[in-house]
C-alpha positions as semicolon CSV with decimal commas, in nm:
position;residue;x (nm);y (nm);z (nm)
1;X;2,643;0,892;0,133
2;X;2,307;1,042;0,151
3;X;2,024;0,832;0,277
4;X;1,803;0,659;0,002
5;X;1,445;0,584;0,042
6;X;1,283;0,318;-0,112
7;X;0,920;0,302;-0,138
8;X;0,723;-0,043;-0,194
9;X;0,461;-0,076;-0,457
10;X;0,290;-0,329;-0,559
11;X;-0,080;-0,514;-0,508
12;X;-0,233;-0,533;-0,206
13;X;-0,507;-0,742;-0,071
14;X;-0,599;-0,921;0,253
15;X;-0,719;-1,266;0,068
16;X;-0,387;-1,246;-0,017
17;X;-0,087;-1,259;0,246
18;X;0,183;-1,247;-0,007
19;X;0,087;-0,895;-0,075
20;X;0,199;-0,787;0,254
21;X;0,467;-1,084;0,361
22;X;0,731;-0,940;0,067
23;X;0,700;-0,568;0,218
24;X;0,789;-0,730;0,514
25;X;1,102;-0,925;0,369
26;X;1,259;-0,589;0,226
27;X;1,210;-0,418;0,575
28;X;1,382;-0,709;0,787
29;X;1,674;-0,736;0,492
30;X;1,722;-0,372;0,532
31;X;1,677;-0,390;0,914
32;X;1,928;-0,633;0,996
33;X;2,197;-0,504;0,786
34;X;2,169;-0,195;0,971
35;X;2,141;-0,332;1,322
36;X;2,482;-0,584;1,220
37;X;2,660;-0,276;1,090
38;X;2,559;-0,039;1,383
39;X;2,689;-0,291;1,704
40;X;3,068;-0,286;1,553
41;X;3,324;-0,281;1,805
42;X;3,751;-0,253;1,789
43;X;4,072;-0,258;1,967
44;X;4,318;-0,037;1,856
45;X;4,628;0,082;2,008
46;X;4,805;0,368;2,054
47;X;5,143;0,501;2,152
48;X;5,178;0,713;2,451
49;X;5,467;0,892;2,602
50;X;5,531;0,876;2,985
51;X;5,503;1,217;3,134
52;X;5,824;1,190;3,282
53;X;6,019;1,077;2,928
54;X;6,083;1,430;2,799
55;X;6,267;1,252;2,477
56;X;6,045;1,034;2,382
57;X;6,245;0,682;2,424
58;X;6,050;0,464;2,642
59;X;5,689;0,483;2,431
60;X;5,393;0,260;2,529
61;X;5,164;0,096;2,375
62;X;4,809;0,116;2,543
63;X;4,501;-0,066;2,420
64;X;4,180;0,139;2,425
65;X;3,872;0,009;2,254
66;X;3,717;0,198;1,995
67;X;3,351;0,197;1,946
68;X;3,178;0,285;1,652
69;X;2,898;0,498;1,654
70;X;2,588;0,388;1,548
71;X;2,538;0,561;1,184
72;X;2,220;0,664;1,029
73;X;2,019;0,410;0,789
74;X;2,148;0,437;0,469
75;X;1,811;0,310;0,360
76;X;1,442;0,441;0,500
77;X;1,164;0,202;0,367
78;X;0,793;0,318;0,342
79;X;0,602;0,026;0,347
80;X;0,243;0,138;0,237
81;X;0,138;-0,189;0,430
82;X;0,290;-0,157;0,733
83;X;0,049;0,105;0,964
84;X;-0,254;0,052;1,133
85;X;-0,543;0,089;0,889
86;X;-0,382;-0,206;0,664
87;X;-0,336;-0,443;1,026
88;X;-0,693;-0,344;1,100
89;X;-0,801;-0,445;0,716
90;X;-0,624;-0,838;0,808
91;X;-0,765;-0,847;1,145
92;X;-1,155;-0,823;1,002
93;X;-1,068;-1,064;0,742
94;X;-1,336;-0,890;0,506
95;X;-1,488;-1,134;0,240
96;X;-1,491;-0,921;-0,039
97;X;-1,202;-0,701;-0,119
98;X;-1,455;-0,456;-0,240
99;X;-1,544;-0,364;0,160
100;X;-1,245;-0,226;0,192
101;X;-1,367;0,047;-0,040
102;X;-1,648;0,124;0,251
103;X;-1,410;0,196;0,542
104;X;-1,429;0,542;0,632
105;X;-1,112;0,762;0,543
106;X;-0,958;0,526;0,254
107;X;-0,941;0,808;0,015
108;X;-0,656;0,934;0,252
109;X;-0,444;0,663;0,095
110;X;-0,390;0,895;-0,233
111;X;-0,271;1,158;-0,098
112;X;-0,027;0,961;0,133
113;X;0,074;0,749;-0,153
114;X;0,192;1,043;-0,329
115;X;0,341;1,155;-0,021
116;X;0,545;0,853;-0,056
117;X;0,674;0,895;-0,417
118;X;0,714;1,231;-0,349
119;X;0,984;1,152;-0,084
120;X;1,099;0,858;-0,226
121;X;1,471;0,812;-0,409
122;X;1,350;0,431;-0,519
123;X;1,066;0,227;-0,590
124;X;1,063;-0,141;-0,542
125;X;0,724;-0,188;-0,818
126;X;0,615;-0,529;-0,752
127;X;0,394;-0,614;-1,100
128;X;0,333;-0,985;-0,958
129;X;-0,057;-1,024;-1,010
130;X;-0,116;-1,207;-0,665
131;X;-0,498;-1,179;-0,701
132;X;-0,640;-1,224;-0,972
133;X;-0,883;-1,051;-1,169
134;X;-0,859;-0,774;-0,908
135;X;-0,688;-0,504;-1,105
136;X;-0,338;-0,293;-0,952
137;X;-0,492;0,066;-1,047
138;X;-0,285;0,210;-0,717
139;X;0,021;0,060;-0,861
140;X;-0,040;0,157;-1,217
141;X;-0,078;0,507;-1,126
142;X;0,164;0,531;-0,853
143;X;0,407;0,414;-1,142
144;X;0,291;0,660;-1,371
145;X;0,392;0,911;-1,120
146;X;0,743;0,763;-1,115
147;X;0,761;0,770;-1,506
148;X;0,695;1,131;-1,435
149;X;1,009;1,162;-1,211
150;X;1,288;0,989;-1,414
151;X;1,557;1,123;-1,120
152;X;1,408;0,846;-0,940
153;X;1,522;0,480;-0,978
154;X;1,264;0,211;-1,018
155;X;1,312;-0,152;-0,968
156;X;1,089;-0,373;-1,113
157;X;1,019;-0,731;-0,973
158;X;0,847;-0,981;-1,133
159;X;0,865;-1,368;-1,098
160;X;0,881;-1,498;-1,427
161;X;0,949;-1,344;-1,840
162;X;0,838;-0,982;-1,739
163;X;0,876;-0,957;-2,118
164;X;0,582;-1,170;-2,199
165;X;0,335;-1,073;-1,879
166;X;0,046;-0,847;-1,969
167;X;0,153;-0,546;-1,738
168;X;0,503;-0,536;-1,736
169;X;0,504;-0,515;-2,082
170;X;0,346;-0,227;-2,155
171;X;0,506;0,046;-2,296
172;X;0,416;0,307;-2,011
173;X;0,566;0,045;-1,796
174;X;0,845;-0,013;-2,009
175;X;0,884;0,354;-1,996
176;X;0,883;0,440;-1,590
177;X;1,108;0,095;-1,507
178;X;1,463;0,087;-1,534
179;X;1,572;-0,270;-1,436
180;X;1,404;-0,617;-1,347
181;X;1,481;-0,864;-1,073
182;X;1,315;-1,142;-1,003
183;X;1,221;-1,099;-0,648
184;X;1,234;-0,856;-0,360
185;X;1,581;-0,993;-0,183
186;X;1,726;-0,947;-0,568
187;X;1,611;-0,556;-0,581
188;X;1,738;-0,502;-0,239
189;X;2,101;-0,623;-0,329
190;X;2,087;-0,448;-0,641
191;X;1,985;-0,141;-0,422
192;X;2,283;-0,207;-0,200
193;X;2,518;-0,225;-0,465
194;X;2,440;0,087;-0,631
195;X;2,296;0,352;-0,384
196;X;2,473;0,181;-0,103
């Protein structure tokens, strides 16, 4: 199976811890399925012949354990959130969201956004509106790119009708999303039980 890679969109704001807290639930899912999966462990046994029993008649069985070795991820998460610029955006606590827009080299977050969709498989599109009136233009046209690539599977999450929100019912939306869960643990089982 090849490896999938899921990237996570969705708002993001400091006011607003959510916006980074369910980034962090779909990498620790993801993380400890991997880690319980990797440390597996077996005894088998196995039938030997003596060297001296030429006719094979007095066969032993020896137990020898069998480790498994640790496999690669079958899912890589890029978590837009999770680097230093974003921890460094927390740690000042900035009153208005808008200051963000002064820090120097934030218009290197396009291009590595599009990195991301580029090498993504999946997107996890979060359409939650955590802060409000602050609009999701990153995530609007990061899923616009996504509508674009319709090889690509994209899970939407919303808590609630995603039928009746003002987003998530828009036809582009409609258009670049293929399924809706209500919450990020939902998408990654989904995930598991399709890609995995």
């Amino acid at each position: 199976m090849n490896k999938q890679t899921i990237y996570l969109i969705g708002q993001i704001s400091p006011r607003k811890p959510e916006t980074y807290d369910w980034r962090e639930r779909v990498r620790n899912y993801f993380s400890e399925r991997e880690n319980n999966y990797n440390h597996n462990t077996s005894v088998e046994t196995q039938s030997i012949m003596p060297p001296y029993d030429i006719f094979g008649e007095n066969k032993v069985d020896l137990p020898m354990m069998v480790l498994t070795a640790p496999k690669e991820p079958q899912f890589e998460i890029f978590d837009p959130c999770h680097n230093q610029f974003n921890q460094d955006v927390l740690e000042d606590e900035m009153d208005r969201v808008e200051d963000v827009y002064e820090v120097a080299g934030l218009d290197l977050i396009v291009p590595k956004d599009r990195q991301y969709v580029a090498r993504s498989t999946i997107c996890f599109a979060n359409l939650n509106w955590y802060d409000y009136p602050d609009p999701m233009i990153g995530t609007m046209f990061e899923l616009a790119c996504y509508a674009d690539a319709s090889e690509k599977a994209v899970i939407g999450i919303f808590n609630g009708d995603h039928s009746r929100d003002t987003y998530c019912r828009h036809p582009f939306v409609r258009n670049a999303v293929h399924t809706w869960v209500e919450n990020e643990i939902d998408a990654c089982k989904i995930v598991e039980r399709y890609f995995g």
